[in-house]
FIKOLZA-1660 file (N, C-alpha, C; in steps of 0.1 Angstrom, whole numbers, plus 5000, padded with zeros to 4 digits):
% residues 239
   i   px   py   pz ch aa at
   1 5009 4988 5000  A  X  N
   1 5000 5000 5000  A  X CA
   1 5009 5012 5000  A  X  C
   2 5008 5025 4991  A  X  N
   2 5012 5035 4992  A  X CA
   2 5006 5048 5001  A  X  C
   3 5013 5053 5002  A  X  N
   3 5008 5070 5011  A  X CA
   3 5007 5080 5002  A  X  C
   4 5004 5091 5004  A  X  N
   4 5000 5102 4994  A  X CA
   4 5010 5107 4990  A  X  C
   5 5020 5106 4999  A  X  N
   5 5029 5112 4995  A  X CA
   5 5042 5103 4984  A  X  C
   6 5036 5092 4980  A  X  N
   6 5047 5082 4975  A  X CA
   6 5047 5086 4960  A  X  C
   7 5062 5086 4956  A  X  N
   7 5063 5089 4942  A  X CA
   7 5066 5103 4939  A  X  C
   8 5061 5113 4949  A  X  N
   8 5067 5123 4950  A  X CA
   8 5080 5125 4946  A  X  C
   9 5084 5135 4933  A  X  N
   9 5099 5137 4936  A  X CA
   9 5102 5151 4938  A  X  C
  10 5115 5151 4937  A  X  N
  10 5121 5165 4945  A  X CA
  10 5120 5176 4932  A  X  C
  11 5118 5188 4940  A  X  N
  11 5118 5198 4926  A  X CA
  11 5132 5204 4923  A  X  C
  12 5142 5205 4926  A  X  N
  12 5150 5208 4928  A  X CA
  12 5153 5218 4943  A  X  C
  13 5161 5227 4943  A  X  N
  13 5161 5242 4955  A  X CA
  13 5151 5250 4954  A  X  C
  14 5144 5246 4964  A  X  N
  14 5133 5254 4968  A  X CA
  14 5130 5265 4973  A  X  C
  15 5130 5273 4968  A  X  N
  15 5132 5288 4977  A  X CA
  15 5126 5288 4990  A  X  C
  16 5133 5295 4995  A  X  N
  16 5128 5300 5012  A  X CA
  16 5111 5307 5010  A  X  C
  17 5105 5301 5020  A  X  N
  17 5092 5306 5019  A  X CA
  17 5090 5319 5021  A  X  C
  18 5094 5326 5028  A  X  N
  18 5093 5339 5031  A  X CA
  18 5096 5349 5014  A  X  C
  19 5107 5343 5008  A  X  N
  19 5105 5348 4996  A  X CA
  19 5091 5347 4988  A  X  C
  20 5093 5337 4988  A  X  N
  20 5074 5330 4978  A  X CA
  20 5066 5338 4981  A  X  C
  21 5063 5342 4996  A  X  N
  21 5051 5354 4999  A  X CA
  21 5048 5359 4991  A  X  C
  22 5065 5365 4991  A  X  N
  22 5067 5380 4985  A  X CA
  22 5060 5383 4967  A  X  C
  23 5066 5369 4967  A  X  N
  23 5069 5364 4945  A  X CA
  23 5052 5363 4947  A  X  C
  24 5046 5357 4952  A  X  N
  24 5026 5355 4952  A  X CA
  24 5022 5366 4952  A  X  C
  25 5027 5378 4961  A  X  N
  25 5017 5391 4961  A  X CA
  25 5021 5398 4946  A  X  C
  26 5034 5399 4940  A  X  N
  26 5038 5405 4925  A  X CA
  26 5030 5394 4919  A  X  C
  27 5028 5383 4913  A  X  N
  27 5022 5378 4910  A  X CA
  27 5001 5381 4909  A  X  C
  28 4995 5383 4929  A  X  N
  28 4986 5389 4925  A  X CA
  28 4985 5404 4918  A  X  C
  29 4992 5408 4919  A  X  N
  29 4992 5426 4915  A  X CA
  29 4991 5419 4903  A  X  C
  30 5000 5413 4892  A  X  N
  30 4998 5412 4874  A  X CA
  30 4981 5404 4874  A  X  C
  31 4976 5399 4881  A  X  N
  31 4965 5396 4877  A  X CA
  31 4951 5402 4879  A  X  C
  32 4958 5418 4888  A  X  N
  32 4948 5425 4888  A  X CA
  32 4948 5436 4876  A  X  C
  33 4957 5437 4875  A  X  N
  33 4961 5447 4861  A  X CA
  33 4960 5436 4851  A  X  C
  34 4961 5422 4845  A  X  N
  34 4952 5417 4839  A  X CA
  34 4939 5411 4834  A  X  C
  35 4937 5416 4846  A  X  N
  35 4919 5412 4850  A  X CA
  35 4911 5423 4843  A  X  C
  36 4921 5435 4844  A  X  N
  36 4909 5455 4841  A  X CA
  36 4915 5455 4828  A  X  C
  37 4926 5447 4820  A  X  N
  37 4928 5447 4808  A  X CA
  37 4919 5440 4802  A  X  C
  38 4917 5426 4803  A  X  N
  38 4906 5417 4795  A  X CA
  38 4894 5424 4796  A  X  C
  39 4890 5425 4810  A  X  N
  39 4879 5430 4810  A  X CA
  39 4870 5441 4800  A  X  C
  40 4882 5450 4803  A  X  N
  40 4876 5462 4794  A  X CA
  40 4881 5465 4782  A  X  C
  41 4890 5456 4773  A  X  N
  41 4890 5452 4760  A  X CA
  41 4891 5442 4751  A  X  C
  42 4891 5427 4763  A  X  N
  42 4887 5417 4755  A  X CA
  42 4873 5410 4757  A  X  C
  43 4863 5417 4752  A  X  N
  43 4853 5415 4755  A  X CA
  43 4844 5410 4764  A  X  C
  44 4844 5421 4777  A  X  N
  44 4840 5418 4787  A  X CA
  44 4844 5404 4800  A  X  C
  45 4851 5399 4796  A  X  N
  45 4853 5391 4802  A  X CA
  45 4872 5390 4816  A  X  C
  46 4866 5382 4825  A  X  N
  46 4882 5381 4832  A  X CA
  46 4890 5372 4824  A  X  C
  47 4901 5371 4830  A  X  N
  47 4916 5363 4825  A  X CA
  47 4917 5347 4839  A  X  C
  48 4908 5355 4849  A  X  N
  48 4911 5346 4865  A  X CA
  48 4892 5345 4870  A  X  C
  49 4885 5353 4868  A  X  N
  49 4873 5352 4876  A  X CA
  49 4862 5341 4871  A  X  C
  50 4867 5329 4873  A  X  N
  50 4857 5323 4864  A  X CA
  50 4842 5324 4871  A  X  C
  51 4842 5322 4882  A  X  N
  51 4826 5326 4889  A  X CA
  51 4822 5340 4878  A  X  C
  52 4825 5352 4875  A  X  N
  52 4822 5360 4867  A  X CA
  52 4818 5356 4855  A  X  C
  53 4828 5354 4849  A  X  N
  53 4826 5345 4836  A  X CA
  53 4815 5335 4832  A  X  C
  54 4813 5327 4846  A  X  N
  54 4803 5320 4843  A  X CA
  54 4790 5323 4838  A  X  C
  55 4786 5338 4852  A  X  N
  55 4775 5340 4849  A  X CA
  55 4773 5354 4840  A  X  C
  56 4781 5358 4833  A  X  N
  56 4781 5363 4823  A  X CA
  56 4777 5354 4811  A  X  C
  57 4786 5342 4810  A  X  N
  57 4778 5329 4797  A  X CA
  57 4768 5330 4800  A  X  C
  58 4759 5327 4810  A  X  N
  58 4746 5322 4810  A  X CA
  58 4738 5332 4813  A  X  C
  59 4740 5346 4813  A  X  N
  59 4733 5356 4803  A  X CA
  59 4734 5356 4787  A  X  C
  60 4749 5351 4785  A  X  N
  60 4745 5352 4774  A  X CA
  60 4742 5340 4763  A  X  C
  61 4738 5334 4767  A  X  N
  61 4730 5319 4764  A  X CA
  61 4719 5324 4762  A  X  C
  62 4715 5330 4776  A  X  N
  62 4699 5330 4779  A  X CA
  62 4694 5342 4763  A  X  C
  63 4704 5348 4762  A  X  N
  63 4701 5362 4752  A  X CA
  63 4707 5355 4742  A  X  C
  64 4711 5343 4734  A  X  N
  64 4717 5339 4723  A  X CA
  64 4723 5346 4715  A  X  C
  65 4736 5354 4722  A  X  N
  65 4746 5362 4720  A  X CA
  65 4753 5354 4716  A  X  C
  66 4760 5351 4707  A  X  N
  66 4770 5341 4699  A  X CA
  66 4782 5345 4702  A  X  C
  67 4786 5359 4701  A  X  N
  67 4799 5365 4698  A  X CA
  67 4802 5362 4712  A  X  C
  68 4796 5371 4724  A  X  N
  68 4800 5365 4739  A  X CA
  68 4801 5353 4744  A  X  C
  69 4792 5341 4738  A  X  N
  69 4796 5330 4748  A  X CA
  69 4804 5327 4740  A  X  C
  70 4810 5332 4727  A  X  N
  70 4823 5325 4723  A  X CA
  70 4834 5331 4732  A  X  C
  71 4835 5342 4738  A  X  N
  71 4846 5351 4744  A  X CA
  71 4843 5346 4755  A  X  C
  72 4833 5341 4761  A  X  N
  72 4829 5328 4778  A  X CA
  72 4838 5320 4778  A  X  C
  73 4835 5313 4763  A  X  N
  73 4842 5300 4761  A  X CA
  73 4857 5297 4762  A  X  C
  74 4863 5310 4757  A  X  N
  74 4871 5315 4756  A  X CA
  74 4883 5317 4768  A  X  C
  75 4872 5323 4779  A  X  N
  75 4879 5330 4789  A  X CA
  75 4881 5316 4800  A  X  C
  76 4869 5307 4798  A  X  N
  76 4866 5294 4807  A  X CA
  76 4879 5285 4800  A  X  C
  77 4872 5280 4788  A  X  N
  77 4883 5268 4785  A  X CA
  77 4899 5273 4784  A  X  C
  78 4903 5287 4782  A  X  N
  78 4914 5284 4785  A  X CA
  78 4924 5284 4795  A  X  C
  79 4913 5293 4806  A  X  N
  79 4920 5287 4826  A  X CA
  79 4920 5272 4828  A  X  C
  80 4908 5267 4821  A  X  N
  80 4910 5252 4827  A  X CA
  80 4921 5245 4817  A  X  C
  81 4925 5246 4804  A  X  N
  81 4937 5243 4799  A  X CA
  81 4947 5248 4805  A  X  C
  82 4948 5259 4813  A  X  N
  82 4963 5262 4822  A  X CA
  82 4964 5255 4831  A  X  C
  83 4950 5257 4836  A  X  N
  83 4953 5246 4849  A  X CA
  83 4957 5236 4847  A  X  C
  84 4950 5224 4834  A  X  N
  84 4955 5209 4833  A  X CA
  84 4968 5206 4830  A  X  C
  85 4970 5221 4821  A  X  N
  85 4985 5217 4820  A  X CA
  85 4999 5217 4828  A  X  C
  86 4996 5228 4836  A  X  N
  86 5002 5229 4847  A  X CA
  86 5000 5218 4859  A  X  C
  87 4991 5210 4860  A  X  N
  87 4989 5206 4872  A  X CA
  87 4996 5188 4864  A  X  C
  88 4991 5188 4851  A  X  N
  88 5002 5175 4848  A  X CA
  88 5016 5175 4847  A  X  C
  89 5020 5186 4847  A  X  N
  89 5034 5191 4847  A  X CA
  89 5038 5191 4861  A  X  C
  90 5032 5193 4875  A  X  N
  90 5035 5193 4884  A  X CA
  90 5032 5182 4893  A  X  C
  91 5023 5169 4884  A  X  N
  91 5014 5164 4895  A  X CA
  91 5023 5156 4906  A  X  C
  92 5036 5151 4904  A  X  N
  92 5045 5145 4910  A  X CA
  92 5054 5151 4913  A  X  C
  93 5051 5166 4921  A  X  N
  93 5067 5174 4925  A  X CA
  93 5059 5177 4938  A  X  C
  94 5068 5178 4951  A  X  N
  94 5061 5181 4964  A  X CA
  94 5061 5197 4962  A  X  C
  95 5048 5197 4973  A  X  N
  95 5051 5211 4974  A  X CA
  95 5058 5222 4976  A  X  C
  96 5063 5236 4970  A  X  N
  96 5073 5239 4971  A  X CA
  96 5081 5245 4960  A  X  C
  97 5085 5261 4956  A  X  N
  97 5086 5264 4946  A  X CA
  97 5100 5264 4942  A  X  C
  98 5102 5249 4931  A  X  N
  98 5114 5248 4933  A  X CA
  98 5117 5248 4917  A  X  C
  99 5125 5241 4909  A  X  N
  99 5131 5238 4893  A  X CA
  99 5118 5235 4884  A  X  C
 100 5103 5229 4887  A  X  N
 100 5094 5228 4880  A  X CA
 100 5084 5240 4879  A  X  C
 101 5078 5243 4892  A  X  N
 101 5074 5257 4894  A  X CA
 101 5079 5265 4887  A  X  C
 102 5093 5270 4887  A  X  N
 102 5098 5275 4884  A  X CA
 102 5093 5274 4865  A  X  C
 103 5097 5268 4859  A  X  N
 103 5095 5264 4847  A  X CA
 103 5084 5267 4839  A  X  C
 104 5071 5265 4850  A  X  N
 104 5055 5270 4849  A  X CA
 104 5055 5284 4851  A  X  C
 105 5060 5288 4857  A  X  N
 105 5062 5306 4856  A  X CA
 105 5066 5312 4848  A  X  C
 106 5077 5307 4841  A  X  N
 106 5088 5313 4832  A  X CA
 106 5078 5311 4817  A  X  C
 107 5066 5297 4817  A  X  N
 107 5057 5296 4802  A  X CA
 107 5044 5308 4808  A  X  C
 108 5039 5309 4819  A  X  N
 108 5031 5320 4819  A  X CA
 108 5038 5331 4818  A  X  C
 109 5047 5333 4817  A  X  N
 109 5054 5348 4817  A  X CA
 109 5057 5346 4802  A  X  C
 110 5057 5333 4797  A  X  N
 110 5061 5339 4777  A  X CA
 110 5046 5340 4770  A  X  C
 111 5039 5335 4777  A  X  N
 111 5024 5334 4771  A  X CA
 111 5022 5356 4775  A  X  C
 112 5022 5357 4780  A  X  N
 112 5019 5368 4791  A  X CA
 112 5025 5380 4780  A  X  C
 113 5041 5375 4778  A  X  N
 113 5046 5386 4766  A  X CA
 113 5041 5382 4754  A  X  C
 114 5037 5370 4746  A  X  N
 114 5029 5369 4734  A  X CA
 114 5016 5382 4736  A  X  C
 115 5007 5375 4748  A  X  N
 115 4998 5384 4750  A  X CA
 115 5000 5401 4744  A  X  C
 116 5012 5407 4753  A  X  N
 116 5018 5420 4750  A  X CA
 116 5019 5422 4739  A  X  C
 117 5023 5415 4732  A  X  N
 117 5029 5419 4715  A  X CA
 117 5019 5423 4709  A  X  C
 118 5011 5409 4710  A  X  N
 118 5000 5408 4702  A  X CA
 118 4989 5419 4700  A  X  C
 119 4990 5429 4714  A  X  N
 119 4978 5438 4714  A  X CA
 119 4990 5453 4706  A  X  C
 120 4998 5453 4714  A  X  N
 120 5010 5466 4706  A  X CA
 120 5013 5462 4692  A  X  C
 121 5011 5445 4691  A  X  N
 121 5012 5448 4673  A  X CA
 121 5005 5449 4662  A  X  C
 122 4993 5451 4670  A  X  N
 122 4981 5453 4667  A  X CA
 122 4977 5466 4667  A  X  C
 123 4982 5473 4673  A  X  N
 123 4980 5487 4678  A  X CA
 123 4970 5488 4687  A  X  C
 124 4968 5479 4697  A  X  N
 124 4953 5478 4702  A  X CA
 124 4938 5475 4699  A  X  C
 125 4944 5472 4686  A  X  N
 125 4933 5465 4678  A  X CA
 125 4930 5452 4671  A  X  C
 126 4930 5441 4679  A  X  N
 126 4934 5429 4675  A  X CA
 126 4922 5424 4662  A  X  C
 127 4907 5434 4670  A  X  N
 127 4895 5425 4660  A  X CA
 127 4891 5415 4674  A  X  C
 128 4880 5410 4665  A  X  N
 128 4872 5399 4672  A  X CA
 128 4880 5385 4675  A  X  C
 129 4886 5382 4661  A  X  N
 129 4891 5369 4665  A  X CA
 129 4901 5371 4670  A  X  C
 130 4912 5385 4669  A  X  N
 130 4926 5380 4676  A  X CA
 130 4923 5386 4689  A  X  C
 131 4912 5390 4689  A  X  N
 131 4911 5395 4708  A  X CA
 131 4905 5380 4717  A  X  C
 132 4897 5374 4710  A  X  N
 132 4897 5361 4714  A  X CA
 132 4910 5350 4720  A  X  C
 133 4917 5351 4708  A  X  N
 133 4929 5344 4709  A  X CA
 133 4940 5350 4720  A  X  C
 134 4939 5368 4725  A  X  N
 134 4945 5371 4729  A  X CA
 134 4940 5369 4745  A  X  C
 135 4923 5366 4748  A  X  N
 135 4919 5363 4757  A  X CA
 135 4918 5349 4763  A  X  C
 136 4920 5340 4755  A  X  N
 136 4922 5323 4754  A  X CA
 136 4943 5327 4758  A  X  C
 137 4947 5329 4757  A  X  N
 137 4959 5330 4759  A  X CA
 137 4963 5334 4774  A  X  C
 138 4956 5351 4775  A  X  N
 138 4955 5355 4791  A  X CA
 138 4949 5340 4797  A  X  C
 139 4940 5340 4796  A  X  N
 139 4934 5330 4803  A  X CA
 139 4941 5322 4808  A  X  C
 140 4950 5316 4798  A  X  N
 140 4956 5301 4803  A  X CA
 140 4967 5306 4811  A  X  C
 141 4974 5321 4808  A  X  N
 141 4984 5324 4818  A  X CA
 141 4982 5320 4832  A  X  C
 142 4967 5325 4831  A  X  N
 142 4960 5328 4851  A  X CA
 142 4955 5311 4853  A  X  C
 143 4954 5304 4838  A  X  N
 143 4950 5293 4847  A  X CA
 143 4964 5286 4857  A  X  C
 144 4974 5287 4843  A  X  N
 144 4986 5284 4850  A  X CA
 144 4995 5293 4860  A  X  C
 145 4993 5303 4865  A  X  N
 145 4994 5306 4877  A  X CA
 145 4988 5302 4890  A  X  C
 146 4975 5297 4883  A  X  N
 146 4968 5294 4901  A  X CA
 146 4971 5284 4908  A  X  C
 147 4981 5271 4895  A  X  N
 147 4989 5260 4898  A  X CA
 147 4999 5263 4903  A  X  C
 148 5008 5276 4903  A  X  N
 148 5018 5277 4903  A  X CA
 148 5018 5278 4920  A  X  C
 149 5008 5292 4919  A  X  N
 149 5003 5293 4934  A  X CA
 149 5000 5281 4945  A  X  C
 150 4995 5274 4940  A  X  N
 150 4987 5261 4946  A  X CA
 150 5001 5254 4952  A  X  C
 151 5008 5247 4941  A  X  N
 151 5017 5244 4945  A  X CA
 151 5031 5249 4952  A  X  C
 152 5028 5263 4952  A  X  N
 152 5043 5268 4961  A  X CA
 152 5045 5265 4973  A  X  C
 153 5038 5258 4982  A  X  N
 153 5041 5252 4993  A  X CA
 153 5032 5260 5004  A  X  C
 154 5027 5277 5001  A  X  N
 154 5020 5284 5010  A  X CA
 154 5007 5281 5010  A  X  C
 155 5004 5277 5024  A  X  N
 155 4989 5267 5027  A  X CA
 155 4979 5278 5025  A  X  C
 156 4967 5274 5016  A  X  N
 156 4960 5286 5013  A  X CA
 156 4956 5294 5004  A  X  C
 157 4970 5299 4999  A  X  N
 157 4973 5313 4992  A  X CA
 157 4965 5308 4979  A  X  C
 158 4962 5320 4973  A  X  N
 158 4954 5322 4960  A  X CA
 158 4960 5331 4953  A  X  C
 159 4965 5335 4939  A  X  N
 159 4970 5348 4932  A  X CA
 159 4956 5354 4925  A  X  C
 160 4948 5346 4922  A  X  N
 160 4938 5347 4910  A  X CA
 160 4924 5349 4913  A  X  C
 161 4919 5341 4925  A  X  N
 161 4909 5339 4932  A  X CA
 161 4909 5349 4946  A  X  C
 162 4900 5358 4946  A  X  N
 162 4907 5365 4964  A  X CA
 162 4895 5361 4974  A  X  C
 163 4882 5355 4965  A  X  N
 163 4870 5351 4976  A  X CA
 163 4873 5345 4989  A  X  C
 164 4879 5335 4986  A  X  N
 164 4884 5330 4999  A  X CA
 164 4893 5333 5006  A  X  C
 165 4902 5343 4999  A  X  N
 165 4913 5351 5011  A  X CA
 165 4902 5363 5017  A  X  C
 166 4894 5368 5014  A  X  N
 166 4888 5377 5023  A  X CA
 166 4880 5368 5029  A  X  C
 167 4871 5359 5028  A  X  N
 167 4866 5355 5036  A  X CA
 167 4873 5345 5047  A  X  C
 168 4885 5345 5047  A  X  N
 168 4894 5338 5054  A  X CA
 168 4901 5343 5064  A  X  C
 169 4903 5359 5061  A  X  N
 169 4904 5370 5069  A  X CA
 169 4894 5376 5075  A  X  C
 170 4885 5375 5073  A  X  N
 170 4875 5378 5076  A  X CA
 170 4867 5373 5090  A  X  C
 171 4866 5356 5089  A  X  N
 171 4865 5350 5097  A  X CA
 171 4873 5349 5107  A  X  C
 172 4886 5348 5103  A  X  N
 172 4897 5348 5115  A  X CA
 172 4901 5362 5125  A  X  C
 173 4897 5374 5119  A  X  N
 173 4891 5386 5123  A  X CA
 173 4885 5384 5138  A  X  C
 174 4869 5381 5131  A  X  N
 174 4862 5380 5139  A  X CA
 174 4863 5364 5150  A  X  C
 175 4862 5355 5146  A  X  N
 175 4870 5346 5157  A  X CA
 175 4879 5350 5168  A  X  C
 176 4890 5354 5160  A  X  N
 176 4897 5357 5173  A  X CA
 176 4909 5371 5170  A  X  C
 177 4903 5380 5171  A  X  N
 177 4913 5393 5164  A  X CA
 177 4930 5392 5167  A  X  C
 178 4933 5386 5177  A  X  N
 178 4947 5379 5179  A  X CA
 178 4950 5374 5172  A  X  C
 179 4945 5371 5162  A  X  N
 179 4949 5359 5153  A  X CA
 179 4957 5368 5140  A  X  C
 180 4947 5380 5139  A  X  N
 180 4950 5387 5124  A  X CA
 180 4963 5388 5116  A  X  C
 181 4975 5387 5125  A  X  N
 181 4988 5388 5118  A  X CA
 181 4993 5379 5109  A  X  C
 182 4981 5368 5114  A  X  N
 182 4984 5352 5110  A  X CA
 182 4977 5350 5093  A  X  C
 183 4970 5361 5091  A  X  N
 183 4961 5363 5079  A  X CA
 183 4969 5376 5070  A  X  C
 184 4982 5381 5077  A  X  N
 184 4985 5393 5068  A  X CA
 184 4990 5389 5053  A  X  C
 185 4990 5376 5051  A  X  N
 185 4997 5373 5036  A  X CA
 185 4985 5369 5028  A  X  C
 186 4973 5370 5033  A  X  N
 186 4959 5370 5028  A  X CA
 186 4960 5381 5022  A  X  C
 187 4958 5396 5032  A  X  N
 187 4954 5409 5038  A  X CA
 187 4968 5413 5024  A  X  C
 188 4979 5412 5023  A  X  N
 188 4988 5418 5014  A  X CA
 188 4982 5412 5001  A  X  C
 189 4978 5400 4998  A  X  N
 189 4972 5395 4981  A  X CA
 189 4960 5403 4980  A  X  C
 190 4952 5407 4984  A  X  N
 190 4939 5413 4983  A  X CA
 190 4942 5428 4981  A  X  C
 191 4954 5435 4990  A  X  N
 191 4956 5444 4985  A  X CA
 191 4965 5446 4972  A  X  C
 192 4972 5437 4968  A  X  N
 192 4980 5437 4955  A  X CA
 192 4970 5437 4948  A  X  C
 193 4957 5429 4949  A  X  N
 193 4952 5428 4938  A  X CA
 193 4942 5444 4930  A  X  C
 194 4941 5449 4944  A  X  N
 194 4933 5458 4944  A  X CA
 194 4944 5470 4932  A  X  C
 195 4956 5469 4940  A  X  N
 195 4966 5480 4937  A  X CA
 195 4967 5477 4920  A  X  C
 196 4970 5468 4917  A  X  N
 196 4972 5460 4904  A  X CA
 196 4963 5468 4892  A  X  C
 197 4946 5465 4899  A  X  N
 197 4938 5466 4891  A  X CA
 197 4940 5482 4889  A  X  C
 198 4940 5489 4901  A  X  N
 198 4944 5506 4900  A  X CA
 198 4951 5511 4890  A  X  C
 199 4963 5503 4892  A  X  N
 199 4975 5504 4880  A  X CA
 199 4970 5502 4866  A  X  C
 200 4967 5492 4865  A  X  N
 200 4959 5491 4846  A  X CA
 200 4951 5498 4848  A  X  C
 201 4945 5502 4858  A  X  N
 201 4931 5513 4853  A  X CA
 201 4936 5526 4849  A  X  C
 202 4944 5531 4855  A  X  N
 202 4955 5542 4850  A  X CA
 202 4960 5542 4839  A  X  C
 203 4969 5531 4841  A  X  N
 203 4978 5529 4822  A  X CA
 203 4962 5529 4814  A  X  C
 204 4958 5519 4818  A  X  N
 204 4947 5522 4804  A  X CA
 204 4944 5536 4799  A  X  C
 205 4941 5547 4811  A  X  N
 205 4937 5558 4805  A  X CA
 205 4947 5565 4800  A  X  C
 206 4962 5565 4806  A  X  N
 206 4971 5572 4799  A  X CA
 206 4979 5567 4791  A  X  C
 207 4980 5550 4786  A  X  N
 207 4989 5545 4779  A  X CA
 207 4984 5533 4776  A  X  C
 208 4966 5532 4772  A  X  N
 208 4966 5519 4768  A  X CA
 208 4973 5508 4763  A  X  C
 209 4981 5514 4753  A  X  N
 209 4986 5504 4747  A  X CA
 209 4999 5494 4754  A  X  C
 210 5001 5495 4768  A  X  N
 210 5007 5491 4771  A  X CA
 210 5003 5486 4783  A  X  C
 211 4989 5480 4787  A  X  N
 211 4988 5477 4798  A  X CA
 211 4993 5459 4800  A  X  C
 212 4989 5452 4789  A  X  N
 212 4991 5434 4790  A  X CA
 212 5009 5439 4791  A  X  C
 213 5018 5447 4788  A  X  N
 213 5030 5453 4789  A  X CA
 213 5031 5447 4806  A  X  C
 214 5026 5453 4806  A  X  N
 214 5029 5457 4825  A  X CA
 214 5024 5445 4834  A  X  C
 215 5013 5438 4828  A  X  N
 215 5010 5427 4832  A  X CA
 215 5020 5422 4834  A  X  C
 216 5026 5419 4819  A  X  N
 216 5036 5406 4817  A  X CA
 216 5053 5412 4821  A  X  C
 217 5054 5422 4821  A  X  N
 217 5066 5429 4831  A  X CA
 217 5065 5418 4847  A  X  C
 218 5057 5423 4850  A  X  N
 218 5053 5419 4868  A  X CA
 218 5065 5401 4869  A  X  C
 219 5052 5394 4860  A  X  N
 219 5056 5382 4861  A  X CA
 219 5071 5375 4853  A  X  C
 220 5074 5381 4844  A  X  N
 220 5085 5383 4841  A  X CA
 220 5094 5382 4854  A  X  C
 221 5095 5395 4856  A  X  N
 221 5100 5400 4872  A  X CA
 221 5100 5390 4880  A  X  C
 222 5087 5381 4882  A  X  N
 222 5087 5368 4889  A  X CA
 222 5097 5357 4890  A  X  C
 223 5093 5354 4877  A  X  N
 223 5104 5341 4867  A  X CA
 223 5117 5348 4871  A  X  C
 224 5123 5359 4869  A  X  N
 224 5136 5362 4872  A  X CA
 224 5141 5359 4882  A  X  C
 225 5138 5366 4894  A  X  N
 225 5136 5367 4909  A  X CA
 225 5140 5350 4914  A  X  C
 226 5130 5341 4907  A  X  N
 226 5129 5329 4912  A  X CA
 226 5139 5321 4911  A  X  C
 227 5143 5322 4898  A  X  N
 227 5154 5314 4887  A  X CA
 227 5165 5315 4896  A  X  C
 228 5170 5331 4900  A  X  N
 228 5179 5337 4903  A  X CA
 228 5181 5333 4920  A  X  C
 229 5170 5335 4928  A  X  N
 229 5175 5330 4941  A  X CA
 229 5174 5313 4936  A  X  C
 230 5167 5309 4932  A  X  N
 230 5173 5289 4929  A  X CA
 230 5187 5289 4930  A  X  C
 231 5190 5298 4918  A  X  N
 231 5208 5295 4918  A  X CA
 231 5216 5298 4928  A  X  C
 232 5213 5307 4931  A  X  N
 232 5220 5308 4942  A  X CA
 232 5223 5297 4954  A  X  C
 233 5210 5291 4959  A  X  N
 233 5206 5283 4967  A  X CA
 233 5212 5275 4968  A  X  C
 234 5214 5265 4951  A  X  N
 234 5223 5253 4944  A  X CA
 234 5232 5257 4947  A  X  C
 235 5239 5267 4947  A  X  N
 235 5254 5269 4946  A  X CA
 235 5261 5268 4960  A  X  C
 236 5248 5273 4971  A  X  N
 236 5255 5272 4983  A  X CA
 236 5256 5259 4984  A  X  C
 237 5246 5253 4981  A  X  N
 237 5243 5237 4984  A  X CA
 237 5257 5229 4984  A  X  C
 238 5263 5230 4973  A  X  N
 238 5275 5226 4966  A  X CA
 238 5287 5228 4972  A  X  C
 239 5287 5236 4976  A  X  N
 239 5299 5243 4985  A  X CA
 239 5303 5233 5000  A  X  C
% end
């Protein structure tokens, strides 16, 4: 008989958790400034909120809007393709953001810069179908982030989803207010996300053309960060 944990292998150097915090809150900020990008130019829809998404489709079902539940379909099936892909890519590495993680970051950060191009080489005008493809693309970024998240070892944490970090803070609040410090890595993603969304909402008005830019800057930034303390880590290891 096996344990849950059997078969598990190692991801390589796993960064210090207190870093990961850090890398999950930059992480939620790009998906809040990705979230006010899709939203308000690829046809209504998030990149992460599938509860939104949902019931946006089934308005527009109910109103046999074609064009929209194709951009539903769009925004749905390609989180859940990030997700599957990421989570088969990871299903056998313990938790902990180490050489695979890593790896899944570094493809949502190139998805992330396609994204960018796509809309700057477009001039902001991709059209119906390439804003589609540019929203099937976001999408799968955030699906494969929430794996990324999932798997970094921090019990809990969400980049993409913040329902249950506020209501998690929330409750532990009121429970027992002693508690609250114990929720501040909740309380800092909720506010990244918030600040994020601020941020694209600004660039949008002064520099649309460069908001999926800034998105994919963030995470970029991530992938670097990560790569870079790994190596380091190996190197002491070695020594």
């Amino acid at each position: 008989m096996t344990g849950p944990g059997d078969g598990d292998e190692s991801d390589g150097s796993v960064l210090p958790r207190r870093l990961v915090v850090r890398l999950l809150v930059v992480l939620t900020a790009a998906s809040g400034c990705l979230d006010v990008f899709c939203l308000t130019r690829l046809g209504g829809f998030f990149a992460s909120v599938i509860t939104g998404n949902l019931v946006q489709s089934g308005q527009a079902i109910a109103t046999a809007d074609a064009r929209v539940v194709a951009s539903g379909a769009a925004a749905v099936g390609g989180y859940a393709l990030g997700v599957a892909g990421a989570t088969l890519y990871l299903r056998r590495v313990r938790p902990g953001w180490g050489r695979r993680t890593g790896a899944v970051a570094v493809a949502e950060a190139v998805l992330l810069v396609g994204v960018a191009g796509g809309w700057v080489g477009t001039g902001a005008r991709p059209g119906y179908v390439g804003g589609l493809a540019l929203l099937f693309a976001a999408s799968t970024a955030s699906g494969m982030q929430s794996v990324v998240t999932i798997s970094s070892g921090v019990r809990g944490a969400s980049t993409t989803y913040l329902t249950g970090s506020l209501t998690t803070v929330v409750r532990s609040v009121v429970l027992d207010p002693h508690r609250f410090a114990a929720g501040a890595g909740g309380v800092n993603r909720l506010l990244a996300l918030l600040g994020g969304a601020v941020l694209g909402g600004w660039t949008l008005r002064v520099a649309p053309l460069w908001v999926p830019t800034l998105a994919a800057a963030l995470v970029v930034g991530v992938a670097l960060v990560a790569a870079g303390s790994a190596g380091v880590t190996a190197r002491r290891r070695r020594r």
